[in-house]
N, CA, C and O atoms as a Tripos MOL2 file, in Angstrom:
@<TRIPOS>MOLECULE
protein
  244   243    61     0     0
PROTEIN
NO_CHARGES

@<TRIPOS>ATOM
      1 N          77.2830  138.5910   90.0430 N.3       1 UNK1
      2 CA         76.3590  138.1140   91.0320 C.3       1 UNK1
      3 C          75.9210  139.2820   91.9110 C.2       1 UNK1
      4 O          76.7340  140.0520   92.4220 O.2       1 UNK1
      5 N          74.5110  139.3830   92.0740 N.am      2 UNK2
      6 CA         74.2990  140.5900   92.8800 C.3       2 UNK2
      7 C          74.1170  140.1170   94.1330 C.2       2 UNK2
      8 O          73.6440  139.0770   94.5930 O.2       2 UNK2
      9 N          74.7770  141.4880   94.7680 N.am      3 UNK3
     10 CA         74.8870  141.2390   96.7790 C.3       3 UNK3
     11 C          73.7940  141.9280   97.4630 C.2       3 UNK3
     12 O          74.0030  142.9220   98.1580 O.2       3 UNK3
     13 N          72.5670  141.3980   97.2740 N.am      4 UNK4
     14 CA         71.0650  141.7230   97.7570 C.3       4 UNK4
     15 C          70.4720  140.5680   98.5270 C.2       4 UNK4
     16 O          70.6090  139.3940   98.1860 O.2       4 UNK4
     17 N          69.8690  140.9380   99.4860 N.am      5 UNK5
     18 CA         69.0170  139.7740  100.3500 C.3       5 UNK5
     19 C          68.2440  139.1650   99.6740 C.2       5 UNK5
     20 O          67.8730  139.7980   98.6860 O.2       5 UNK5
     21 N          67.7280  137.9390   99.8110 N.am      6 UNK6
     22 CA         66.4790  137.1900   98.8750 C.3       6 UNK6
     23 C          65.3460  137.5590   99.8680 C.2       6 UNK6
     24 O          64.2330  137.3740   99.3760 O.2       6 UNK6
     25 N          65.3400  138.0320  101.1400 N.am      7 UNK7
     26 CA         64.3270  138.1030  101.8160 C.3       7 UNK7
     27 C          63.9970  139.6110  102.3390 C.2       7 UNK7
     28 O          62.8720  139.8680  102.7660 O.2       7 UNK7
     29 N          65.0260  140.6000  102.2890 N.am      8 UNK8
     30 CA         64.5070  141.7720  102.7480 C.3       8 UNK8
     31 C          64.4950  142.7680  101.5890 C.2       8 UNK8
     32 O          63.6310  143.6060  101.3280 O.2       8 UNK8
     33 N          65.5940  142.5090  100.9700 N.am      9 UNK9
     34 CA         65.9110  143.1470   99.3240 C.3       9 UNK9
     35 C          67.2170  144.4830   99.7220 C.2       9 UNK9
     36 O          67.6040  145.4690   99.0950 O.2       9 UNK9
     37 N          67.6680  143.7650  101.3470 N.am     10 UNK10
     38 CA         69.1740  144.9460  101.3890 C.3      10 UNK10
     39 C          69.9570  144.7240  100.2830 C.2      10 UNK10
     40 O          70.0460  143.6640   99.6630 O.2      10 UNK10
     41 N          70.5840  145.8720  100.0310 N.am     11 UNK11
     42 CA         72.0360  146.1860   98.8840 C.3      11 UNK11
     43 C          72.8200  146.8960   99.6110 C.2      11 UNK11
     44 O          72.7300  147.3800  100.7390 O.2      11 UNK11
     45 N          73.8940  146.8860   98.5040 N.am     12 UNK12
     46 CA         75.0650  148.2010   98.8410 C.3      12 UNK12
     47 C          74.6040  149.4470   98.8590 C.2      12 UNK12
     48 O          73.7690  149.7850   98.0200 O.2      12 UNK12
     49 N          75.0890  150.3800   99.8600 N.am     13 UNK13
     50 CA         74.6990  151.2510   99.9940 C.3      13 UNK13
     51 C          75.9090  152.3880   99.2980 C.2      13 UNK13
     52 O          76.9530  151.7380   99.2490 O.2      13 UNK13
     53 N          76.1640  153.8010   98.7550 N.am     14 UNK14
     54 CA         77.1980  154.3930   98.4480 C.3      14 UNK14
     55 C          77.2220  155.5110   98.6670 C.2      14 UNK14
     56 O          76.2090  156.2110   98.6570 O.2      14 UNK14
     57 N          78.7280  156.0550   98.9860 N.am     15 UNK15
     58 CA         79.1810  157.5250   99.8150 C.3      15 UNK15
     59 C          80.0230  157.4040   99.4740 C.2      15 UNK15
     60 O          80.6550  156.6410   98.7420 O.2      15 UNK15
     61 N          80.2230  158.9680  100.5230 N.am     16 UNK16
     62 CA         81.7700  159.6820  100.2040 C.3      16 UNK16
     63 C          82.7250  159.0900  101.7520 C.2      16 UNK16
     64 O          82.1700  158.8490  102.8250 O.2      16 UNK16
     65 N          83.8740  158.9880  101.5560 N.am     17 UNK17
     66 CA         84.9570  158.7120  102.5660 C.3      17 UNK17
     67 C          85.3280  160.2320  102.4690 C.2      17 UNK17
     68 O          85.6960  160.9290  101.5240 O.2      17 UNK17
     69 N          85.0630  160.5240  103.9920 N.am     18 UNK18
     70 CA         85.6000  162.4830  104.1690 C.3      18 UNK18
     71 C          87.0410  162.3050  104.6350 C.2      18 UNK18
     72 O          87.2870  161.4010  105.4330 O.2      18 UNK18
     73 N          87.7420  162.8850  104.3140 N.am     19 UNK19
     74 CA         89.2400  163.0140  105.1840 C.3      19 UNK19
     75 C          89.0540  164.1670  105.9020 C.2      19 UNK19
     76 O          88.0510  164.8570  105.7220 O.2      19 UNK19
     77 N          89.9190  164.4610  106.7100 N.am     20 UNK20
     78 CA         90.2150  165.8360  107.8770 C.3      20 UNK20
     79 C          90.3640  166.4940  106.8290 C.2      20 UNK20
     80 O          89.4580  167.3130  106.6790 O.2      20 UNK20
     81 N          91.2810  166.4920  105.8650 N.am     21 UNK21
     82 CA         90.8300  167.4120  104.9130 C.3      21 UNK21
     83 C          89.7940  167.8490  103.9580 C.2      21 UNK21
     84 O          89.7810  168.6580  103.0300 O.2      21 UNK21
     85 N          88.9880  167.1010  104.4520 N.am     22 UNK22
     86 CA         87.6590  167.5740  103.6110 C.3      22 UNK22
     87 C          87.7570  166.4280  102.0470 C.2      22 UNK22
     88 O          86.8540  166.2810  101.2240 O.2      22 UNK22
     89 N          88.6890  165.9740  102.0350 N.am     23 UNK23
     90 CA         88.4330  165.2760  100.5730 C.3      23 UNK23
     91 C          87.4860  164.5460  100.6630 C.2      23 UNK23
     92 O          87.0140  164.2320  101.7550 O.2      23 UNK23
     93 N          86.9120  164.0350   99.2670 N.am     24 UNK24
     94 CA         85.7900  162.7710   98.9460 C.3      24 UNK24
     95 C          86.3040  161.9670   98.3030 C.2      24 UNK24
     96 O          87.2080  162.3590   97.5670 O.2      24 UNK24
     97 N          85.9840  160.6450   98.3040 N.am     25 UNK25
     98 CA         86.6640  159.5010   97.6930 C.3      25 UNK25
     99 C          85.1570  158.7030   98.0010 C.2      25 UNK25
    100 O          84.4230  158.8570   98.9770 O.2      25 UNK25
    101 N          84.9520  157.6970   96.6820 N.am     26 UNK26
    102 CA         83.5140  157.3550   96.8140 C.3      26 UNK26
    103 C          84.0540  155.9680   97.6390 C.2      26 UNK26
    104 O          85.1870  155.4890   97.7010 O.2      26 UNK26
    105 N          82.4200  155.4020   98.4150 N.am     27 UNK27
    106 CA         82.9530  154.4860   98.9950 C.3      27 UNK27
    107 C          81.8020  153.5440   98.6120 C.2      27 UNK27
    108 O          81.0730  154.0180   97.7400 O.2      27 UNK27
    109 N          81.4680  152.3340   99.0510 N.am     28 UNK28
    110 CA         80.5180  151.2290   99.0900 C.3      28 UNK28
    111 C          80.9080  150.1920  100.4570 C.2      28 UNK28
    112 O          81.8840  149.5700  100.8730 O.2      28 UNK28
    113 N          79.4580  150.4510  100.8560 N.am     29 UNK29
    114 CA         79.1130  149.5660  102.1430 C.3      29 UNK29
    115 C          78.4540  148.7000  101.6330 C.2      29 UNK29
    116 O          77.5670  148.9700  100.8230 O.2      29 UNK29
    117 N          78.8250  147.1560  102.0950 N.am     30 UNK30
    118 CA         78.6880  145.6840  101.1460 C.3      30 UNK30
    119 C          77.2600  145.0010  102.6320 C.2      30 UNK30
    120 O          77.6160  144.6140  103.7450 O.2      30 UNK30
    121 N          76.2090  145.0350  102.2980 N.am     31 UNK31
    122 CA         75.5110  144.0530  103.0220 C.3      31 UNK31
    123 C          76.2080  142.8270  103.8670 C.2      31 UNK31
    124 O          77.2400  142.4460  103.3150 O.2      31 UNK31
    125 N          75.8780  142.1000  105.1060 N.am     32 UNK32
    126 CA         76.5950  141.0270  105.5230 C.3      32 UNK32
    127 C          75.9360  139.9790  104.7510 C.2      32 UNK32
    128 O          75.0760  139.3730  105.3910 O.2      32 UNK32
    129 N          76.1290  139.5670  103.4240 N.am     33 UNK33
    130 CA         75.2560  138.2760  103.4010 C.3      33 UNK33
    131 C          76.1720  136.8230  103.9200 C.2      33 UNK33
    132 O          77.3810  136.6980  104.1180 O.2      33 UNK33
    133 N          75.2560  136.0100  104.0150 N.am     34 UNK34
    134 CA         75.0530  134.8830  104.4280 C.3      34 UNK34
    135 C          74.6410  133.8410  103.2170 C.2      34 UNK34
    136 O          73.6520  134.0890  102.5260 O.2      34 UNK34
    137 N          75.5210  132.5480  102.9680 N.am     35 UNK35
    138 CA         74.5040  131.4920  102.2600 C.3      35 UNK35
    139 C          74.2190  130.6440  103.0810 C.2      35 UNK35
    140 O          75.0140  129.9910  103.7560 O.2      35 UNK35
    141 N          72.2740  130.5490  103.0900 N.am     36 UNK36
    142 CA         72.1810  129.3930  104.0690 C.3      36 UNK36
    143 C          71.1750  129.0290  103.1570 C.2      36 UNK36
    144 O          70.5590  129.7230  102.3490 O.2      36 UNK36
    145 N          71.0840  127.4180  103.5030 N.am     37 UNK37
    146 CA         69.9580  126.3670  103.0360 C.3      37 UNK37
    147 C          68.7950  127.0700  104.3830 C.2      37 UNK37
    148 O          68.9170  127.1660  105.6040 O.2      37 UNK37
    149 N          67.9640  127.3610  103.6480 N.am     38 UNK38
    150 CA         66.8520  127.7660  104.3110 C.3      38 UNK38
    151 C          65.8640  127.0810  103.7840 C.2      38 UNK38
    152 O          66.1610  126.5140  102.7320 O.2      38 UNK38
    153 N          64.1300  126.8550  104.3900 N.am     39 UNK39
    154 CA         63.3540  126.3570  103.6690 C.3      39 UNK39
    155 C          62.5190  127.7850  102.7110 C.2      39 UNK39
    156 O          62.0090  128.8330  103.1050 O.2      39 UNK39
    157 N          62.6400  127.3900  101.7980 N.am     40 UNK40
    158 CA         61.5060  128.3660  100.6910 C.3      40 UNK40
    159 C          60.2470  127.2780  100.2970 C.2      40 UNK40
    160 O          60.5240  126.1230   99.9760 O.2      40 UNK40
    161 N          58.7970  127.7770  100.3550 N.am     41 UNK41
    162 CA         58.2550  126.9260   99.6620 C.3      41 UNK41
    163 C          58.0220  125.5410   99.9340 C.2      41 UNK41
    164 O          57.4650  124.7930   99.1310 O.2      41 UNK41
    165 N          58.4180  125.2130  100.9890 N.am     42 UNK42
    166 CA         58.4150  123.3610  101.2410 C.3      42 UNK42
    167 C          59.4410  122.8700  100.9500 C.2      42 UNK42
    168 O          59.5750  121.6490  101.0340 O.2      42 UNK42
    169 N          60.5770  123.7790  100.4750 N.am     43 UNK43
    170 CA         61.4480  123.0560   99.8670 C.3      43 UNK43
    171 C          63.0250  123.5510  100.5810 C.2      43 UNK43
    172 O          62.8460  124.4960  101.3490 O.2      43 UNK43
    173 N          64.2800  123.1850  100.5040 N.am     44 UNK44
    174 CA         65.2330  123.3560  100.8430 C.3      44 UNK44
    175 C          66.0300  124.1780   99.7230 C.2      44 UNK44
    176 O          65.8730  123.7720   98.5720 O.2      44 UNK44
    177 N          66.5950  124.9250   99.8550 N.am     45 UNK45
    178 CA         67.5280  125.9460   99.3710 C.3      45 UNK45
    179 C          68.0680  126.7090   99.6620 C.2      45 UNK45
    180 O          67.8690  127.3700  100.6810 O.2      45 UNK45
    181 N          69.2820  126.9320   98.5360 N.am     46 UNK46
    182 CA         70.5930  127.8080   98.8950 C.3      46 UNK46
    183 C          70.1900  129.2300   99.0800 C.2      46 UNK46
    184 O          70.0260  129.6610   97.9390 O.2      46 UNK46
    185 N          69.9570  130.1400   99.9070 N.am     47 UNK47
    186 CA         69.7270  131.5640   99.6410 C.3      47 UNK47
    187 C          70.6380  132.6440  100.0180 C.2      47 UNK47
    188 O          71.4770  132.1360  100.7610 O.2      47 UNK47
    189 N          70.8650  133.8340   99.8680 N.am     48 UNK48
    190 CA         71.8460  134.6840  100.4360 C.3      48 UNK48
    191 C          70.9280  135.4590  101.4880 C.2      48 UNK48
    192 O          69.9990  136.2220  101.2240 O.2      48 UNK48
    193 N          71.3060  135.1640  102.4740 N.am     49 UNK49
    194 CA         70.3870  135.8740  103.3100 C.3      49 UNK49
    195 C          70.8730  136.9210  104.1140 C.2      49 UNK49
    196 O          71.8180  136.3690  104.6780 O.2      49 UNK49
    197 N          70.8260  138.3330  104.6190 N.am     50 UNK50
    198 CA         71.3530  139.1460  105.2410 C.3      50 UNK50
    199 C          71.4080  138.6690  106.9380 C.2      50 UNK50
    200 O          70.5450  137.9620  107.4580 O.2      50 UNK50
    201 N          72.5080  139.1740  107.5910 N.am     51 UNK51
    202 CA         72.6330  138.5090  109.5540 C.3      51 UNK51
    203 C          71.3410  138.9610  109.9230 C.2      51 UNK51
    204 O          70.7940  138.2320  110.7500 O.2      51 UNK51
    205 N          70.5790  140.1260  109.4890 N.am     52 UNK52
    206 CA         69.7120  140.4540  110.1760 C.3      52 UNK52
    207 C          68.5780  139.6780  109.9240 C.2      52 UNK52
    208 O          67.8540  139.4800  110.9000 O.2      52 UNK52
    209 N          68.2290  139.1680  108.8070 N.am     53 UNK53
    210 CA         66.6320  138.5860  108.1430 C.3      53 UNK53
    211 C          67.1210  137.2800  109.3970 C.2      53 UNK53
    212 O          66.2600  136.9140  110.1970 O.2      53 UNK53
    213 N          68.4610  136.6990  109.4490 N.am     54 UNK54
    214 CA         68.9040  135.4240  109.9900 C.3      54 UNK54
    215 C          68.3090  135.4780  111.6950 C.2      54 UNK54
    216 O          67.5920  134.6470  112.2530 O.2      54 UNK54
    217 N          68.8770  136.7300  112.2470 N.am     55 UNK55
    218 CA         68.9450  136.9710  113.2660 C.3      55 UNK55
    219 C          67.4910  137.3440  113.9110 C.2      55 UNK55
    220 O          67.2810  137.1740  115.1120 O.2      55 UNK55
    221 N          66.3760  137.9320  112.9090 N.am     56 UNK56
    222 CA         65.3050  138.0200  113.1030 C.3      56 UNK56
    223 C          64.2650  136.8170  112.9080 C.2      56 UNK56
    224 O          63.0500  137.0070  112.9620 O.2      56 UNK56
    225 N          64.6980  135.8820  112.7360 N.am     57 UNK57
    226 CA         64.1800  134.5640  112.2650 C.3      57 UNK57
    227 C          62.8860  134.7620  111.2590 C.2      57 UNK57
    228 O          61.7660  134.3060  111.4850 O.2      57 UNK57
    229 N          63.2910  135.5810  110.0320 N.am     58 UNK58
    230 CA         62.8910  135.8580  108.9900 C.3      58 UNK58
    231 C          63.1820  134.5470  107.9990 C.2      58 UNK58
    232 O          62.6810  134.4730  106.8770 O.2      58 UNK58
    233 N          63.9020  133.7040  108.4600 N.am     59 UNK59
    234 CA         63.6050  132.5040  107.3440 C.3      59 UNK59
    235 C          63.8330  131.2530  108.7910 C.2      59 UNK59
    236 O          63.9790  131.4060  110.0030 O.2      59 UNK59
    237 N          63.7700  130.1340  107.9590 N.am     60 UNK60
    238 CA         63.5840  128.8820  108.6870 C.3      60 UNK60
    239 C          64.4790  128.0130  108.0950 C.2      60 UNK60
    240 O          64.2280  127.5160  106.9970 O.2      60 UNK60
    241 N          65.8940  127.6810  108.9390 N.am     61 UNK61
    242 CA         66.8470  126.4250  108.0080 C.3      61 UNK61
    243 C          66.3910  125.1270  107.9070 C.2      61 UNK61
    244 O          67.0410  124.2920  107.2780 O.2      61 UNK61
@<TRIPOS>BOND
     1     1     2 1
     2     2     3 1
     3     3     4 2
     4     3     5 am
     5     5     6 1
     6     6     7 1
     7     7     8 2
     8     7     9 am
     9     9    10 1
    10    10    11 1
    11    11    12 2
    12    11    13 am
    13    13    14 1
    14    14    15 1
    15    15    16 2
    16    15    17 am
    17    17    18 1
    18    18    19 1
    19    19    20 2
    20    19    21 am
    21    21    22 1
    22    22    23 1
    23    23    24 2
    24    23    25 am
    25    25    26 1
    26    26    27 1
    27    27    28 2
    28    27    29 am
    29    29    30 1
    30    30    31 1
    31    31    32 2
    32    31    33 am
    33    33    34 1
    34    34    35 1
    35    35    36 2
    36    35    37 am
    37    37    38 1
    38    38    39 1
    39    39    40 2
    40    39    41 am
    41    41    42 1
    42    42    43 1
    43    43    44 2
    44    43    45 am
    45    45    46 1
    46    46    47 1
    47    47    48 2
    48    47    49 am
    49    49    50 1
    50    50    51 1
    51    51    52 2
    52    51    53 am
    53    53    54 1
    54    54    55 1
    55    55    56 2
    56    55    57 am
    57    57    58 1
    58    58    59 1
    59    59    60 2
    60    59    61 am
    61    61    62 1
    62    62    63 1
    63    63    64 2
    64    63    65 am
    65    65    66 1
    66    66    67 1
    67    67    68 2
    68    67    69 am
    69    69    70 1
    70    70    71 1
    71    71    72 2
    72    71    73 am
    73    73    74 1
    74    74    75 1
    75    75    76 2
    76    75    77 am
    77    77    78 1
    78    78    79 1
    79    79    80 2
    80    79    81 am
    81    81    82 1
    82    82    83 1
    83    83    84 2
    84    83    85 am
    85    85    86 1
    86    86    87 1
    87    87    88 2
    88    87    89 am
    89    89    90 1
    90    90    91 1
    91    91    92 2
    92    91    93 am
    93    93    94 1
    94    94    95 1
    95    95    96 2
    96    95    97 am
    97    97    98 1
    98    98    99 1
    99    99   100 2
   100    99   101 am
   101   101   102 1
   102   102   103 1
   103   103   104 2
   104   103   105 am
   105   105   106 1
   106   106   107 1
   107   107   108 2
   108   107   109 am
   109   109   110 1
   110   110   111 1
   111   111   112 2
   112   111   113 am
   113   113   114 1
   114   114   115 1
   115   115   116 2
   116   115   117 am
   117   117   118 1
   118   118   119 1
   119   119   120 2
   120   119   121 am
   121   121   122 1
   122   122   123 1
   123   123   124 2
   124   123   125 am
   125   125   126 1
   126   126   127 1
   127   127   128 2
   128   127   129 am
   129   129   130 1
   130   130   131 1
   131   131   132 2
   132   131   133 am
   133   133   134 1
   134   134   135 1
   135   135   136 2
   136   135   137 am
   137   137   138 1
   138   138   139 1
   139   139   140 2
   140   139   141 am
   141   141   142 1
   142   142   143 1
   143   143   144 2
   144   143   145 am
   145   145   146 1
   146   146   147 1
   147   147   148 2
   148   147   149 am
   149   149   150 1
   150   150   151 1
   151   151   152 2
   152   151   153 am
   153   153   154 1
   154   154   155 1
   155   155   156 2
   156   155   157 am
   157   157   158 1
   158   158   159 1
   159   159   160 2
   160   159   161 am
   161   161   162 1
   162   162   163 1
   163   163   164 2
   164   163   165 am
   165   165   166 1
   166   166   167 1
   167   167   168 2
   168   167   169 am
   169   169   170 1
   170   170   171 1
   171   171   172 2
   172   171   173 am
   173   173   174 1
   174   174   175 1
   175   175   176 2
   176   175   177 am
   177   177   178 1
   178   178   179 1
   179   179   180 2
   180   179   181 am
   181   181   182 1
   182   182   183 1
   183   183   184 2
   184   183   185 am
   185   185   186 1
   186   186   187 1
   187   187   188 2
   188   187   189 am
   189   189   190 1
   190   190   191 1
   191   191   192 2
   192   191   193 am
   193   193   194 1
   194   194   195 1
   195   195   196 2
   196   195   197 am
   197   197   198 1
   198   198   199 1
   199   199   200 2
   200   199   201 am
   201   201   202 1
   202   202   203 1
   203   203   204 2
   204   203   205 am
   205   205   206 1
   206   206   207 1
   207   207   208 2
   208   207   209 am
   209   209   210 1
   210   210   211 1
   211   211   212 2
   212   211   213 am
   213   213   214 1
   214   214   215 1
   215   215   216 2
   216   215   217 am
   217   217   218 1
   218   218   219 1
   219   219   220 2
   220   219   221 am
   221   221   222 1
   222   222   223 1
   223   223   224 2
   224   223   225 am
   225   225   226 1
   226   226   227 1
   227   227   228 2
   228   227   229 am
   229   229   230 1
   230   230   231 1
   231   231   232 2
   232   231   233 am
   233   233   234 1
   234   234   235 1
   235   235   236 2
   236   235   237 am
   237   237   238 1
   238   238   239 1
   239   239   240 2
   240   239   241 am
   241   241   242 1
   242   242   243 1
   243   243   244 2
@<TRIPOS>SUBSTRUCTURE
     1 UNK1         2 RESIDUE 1 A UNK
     2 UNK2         6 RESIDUE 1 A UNK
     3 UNK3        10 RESIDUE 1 A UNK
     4 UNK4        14 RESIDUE 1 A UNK
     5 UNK5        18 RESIDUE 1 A UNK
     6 UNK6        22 RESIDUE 1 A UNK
     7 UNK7        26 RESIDUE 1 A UNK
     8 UNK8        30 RESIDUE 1 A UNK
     9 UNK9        34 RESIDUE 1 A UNK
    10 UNK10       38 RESIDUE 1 A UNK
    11 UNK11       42 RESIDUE 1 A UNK
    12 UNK12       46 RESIDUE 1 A UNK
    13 UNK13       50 RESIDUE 1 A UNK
    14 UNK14       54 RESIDUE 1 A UNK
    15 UNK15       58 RESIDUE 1 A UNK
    16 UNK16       62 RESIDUE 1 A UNK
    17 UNK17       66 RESIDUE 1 A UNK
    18 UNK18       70 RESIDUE 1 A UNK
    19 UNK19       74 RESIDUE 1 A UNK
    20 UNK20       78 RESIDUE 1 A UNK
    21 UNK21       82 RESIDUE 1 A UNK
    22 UNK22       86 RESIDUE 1 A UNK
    23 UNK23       90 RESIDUE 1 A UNK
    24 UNK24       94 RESIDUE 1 A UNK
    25 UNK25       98 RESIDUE 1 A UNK
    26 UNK26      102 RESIDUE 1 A UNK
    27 UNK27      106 RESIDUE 1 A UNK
    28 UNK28      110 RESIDUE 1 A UNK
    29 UNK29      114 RESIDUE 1 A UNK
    30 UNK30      118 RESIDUE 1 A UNK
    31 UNK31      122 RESIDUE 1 A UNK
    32 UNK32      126 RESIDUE 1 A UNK
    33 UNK33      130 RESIDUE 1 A UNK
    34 UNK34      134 RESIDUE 1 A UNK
    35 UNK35      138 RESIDUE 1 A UNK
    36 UNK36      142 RESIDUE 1 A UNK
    37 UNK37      146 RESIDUE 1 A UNK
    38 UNK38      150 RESIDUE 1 A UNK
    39 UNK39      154 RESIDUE 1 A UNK
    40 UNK40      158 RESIDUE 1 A UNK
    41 UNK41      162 RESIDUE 1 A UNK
    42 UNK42      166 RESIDUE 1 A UNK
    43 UNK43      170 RESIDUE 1 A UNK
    44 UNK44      174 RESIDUE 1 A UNK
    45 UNK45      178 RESIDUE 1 A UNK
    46 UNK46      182 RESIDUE 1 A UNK
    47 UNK47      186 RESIDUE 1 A UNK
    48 UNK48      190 RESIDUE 1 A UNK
    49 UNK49      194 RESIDUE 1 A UNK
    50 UNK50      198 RESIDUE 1 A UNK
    51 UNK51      202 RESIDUE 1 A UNK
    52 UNK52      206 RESIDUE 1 A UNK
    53 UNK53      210 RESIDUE 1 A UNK
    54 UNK54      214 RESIDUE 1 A UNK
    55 UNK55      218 RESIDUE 1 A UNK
    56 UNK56      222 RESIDUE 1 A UNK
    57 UNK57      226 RESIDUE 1 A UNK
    58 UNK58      230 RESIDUE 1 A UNK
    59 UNK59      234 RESIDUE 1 A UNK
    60 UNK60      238 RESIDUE 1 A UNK
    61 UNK61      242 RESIDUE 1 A UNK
């Protein structure tokens, strides 16, 4: 299942974790999604929506 917004199109983003010692170790930053029944279309549905699309009132429950 992919962890992408249905409304802005955020993903994971990927890096390095630095230590004091300088090491790299890869990392992944996970989007906040959200499932909310939002309206799409006239219609009601399940979507994954990111806090921010939510918080920007980028969709309508």
């Amino acid at each position: 299942m992919a962890k992408v917004c249905d409304i802005c199109g955020k993903k994971p983003l990927v890096g390095n974790n630095v230590s004091h010692a300088h090491n790299k170790t890869k990392k992944v930053w996970q989007p906040n999604l959200q499932n909310v029944n939002a309206v799409v279309n006239g219609r009601k549905r399940k979507v994954k929506v990111c806090t921010r699309c939510i918080r920007s009132g980028a969709i309508t429950k």
